[in-house]
N, C-alpha and C positions, 0 to 999 in steps of 0.2 A: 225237772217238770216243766210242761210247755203247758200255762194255761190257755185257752182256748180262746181264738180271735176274738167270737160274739161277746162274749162276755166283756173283755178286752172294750171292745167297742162300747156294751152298756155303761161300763164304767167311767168309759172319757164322757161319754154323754152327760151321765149324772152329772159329774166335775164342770165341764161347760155349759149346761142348758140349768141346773141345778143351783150347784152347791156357790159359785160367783156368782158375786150383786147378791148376796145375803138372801142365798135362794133363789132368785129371778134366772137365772142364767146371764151370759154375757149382751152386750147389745151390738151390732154392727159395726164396726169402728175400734172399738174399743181395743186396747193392749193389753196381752197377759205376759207374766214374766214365769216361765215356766221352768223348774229346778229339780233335778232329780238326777240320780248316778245311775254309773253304767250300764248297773245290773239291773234298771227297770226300763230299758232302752224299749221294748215291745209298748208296755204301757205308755211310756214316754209320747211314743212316736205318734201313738190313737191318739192322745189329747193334743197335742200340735195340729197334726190335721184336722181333730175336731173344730179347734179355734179358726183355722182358717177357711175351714166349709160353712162356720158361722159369721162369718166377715168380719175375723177379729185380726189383728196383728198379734206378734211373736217380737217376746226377747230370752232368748234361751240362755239357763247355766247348767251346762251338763259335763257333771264331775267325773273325775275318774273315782271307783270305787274306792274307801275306805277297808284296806287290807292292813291287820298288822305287820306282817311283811314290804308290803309297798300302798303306803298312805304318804300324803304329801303332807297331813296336820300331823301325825305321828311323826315325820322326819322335822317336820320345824319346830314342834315341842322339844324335841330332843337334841338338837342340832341349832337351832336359832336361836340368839341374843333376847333380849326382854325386848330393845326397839323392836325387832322383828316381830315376835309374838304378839304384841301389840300395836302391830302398824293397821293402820285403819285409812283407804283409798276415800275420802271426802267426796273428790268432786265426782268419782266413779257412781258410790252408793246414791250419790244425791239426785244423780243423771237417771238411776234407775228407778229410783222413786217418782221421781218429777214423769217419768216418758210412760208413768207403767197406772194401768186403771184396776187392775187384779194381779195379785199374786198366787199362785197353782204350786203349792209345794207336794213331791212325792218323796213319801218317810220310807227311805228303806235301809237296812244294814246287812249288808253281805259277810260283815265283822262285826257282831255285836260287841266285842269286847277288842275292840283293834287302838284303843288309847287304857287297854290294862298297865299297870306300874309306872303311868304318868303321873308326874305331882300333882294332887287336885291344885296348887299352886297354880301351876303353868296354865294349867285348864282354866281357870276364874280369869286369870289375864286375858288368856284368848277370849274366851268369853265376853269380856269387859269391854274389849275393841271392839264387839258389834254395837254395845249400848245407843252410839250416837245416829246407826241403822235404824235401830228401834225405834228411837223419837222422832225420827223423818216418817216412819210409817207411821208409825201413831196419831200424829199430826195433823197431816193428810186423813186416816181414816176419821178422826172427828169430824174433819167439816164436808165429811159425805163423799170423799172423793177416794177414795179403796174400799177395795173389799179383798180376798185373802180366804183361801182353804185349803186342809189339808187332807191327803187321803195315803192312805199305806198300799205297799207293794212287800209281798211278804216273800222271807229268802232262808235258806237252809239254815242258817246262824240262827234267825231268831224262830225259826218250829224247832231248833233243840234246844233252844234258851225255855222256852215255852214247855218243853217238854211231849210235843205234839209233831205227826210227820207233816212235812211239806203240803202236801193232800188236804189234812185235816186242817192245817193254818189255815190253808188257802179256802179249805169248807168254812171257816168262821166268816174270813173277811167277805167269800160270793154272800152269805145270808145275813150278812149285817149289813150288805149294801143294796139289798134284795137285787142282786144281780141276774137272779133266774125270771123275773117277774117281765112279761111279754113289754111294758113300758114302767121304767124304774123310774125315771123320770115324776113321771104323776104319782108312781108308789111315793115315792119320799113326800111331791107334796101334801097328798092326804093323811101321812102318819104327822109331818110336822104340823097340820091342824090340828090332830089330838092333842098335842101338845100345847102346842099356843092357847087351848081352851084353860089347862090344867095352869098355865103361866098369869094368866090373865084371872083366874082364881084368887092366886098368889099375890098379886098385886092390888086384888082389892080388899084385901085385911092389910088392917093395920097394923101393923106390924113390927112392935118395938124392938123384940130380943130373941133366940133361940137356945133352946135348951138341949142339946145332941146328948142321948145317954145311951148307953150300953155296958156289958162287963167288961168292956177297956175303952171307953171316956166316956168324962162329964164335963162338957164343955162348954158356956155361954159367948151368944156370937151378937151382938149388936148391929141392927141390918143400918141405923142410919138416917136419915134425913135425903127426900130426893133421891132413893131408889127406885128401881124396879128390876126383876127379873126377868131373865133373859133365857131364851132356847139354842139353840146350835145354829138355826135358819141357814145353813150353808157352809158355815165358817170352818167345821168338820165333819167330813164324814168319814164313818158315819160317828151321828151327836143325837144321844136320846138325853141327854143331862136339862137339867134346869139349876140355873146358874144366878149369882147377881156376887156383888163386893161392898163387901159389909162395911163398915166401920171399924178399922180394926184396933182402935182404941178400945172397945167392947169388947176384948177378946180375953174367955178366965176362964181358966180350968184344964184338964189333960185330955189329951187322945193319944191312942194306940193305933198305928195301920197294919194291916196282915198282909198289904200288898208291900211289893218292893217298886221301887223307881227307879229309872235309869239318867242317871248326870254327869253329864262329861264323857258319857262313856263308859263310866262305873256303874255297876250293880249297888244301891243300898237295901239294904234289908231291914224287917224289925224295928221301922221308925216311931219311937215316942216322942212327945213333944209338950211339956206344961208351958200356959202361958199365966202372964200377972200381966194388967189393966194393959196387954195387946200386945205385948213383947212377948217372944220366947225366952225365957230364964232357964230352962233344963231342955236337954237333947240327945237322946241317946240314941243308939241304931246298933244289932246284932249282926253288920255285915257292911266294910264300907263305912265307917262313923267318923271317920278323917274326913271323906267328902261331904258328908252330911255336913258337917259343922264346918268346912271352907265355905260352902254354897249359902250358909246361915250368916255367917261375918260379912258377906257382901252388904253394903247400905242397905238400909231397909229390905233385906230378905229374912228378918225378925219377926216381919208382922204377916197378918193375913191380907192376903188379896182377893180371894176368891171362895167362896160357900158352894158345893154343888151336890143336887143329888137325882139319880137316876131310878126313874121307875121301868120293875122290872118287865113288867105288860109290853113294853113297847120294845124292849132290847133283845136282838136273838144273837149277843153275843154269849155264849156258856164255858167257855176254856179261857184263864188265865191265856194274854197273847207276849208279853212283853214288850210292852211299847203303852205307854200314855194313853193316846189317842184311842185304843181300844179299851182298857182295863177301865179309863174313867167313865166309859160307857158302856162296862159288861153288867149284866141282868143277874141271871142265877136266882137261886133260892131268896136273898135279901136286897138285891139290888148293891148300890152302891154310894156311900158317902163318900165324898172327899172336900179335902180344902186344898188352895193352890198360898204357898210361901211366896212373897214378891209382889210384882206389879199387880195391881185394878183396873179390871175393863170397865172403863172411862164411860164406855155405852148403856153402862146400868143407869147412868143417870137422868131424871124426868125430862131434864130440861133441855137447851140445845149449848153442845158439849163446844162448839166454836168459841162459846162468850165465855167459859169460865175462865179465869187467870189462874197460874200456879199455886197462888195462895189461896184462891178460893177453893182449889180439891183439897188441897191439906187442911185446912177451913172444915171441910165437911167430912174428913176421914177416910179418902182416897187414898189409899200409899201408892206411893213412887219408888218404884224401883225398876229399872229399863233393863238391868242386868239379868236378873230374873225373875219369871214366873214358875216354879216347880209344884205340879200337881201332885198330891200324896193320898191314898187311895186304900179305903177300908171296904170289904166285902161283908163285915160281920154284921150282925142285928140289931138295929137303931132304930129309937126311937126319937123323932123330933117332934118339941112341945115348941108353938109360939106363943109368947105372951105379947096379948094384944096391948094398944096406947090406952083402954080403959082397965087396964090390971086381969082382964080375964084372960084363960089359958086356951089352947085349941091344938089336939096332936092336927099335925098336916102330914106327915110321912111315919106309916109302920108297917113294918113284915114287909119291906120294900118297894112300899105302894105310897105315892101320894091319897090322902085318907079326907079329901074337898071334896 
């Protein structure tokens, strides 16, 4: 399937003019570090030149595609020492960091399953070699200086994964990105003012604890001291969610997900999850529960990181896509709860996130975990109560709708 130049082009646009600098678009000067394989080489090539018709500069990683037959992490998984699997280039990453003012990732998988009968072992290792990546970016994006989005390019593998043709994938991601729309650009930013209204709601209730219930969970989430909520404003598209990072000492009770997640490479399926005072203590999964629980024993991928829920007014995603990025932002009849396992985006915070020390987020019930963040994602019908700092109650979200 050849998707169609124009669009092609609205797309890089959004990506450049858009979705970098936390919605602003890029500025003149500025460095993107631009990442995506083989098989999004079209799309690739519009956002490169987009960047440099904007008078940006370019630092490009462009992989050879992930094939189970010829992958280059599949042969070192299976073929490489643990030094190897865990080697991590220092001054390379740090170079990239330091030279680079946005990062432009393109998610695509030409193999969705091209690390199947990998140890989740091997996997966490490799994994674990990016952490000290992670905290170079993180770093930097507190004290204002990155920004960072992602956007998918969709491939045979994953419309079967999906269970949808190529066509139809590809009709999900053109109308979630309102790719038909004569200037997409100002589309996205007049939907993400709806939303900044709905945020900005949220953050002025007080707002001590949440009560998520449905016929598969009852879970209380503690939002914290020095929060606020947070929208997508660029960082993905597309991102209809409303987000923030609770306290995840606050964290009691069960949930059930009907979506499945993809880690490492593996499919898990059927995720439950009880917690007691913010740990995970039980963990089960109907598909894949090996990696479930490797990716849970990682440091701090016990607790919660992340709270989010999407209204479904604003989402025209409607097909299960396989992949994060979409399903945590598909619509449908209930919209979408999820929580992410692992790291805290540091930006929920009121104040300015340069001055705090390590002890002070732990202090306030940030978790720290660089290894990961993994978003797990319920479609079914919730209701969320908040109970205010004066003891009173207030649903905010039901039948899939923020209810301010």
């Amino acid at each position: 399937m050849k998707v169609d130049d124009s669009l092609l082009q609205k797309y890089a646009r959004v990506m450049v003019h858009y979705a970098l600098n936390d919605g602003k678009g890029i500025n003149k000067g500025d460095t993107v570090f631009l990442v995506g394989q083989e098989c999004t080489k079209d799309l690739f090539m519009a956002m490169a030149k987009e960047v440099y018709a904007a008078g940006g500069n370019l630092i490009t990683n462009y992989q050879p595609n992930n094939l189970r037959d010829n992958s280059l992490a599949r042969f070192l998984l299976q073929n490489g020492s643990e030094e190897q699997i865990a080697f991590f280039a220092t001054p390379y990453w740090k170079g990239i960091v330091d030279a680079t003012d946005h990062i432009l990732f393109i998610i695509s998988e030409p193999d969705i399953h091209y690390l199947e009968d990998i140890p989740a072992s091997k996997i966490s290792l490799m994994n674990s070699a990016r952490a000290p990546y992670m905290k170079m970016r993180e770093a930097k994006e507190q004290a204002g200086k990155l920004s960072w989005s992602l956007c998918l390019y969709g491939t045979q593998s994953m419309a079967d994964e999906a269970g949808l043709s190529l066509e139809a994938y590809w009709e999900q991601i053109i109308e979630a990105c309102y790719l038909r729309e004569d200037d997409p650009v100002s589309k996205w930013k007049s939907v993400q003012q709806e939303i900044e209204l709905i945020k900005d709601k949220l953050d002025a209730l007080p707002i001590n604890k949440l009560h998520i219930k449905g016929v598969d969970a009852d879970l209380y989430i503690q939002l914290g001291e020095n929060r606020k909520w947070l929208s997508g404003g660029g960082k993905n598209i597309p991102s209809f969610e409303i987000f923030t990072s609770p306290d995840w000492r606050g964290t009691n009770g069960h949930i059930h997900f009907n979506q499945p997640l993809y880690y490492s490479g593996k499919r898990i399926s059927g995720v439950s999850l009880q917690f007691e005072n913010g740990v995970v203590v039980a963990s089960s999964a109907t598909e894949n529960e090996d990696a479930l629980k490797e990716m849970i024993a990682q440091e701090n991928a016990d607790k919660v990181g992340e709270f989010s829920l999407t209204d479904k007014r604003h989402s025209k995603i409607t097909q299960f896509m396989a992949t994060t990025l979409y399903d945590e932002n598909r619509g449908g009849e209930f919209g979408n709860t999820h929580i992410a396992l692992g790291n805290a985006y540091k930006d929920t915070f009121t104040g300015d996130m340069a001055t705090v020390t390590e002890e002070q987020w732990a202090e306030m019930g940030y978790n720290s975990c660089p290894k990961v963040h993994t978003d797990i994602i319920s479609t079914t019908d919730r209701t969320v109560t908040a109970t205010l700092r004066d003891g009173t109650e207030k649903v905010i979200y039901r039948d899939g709708m923020f209810t301010l």
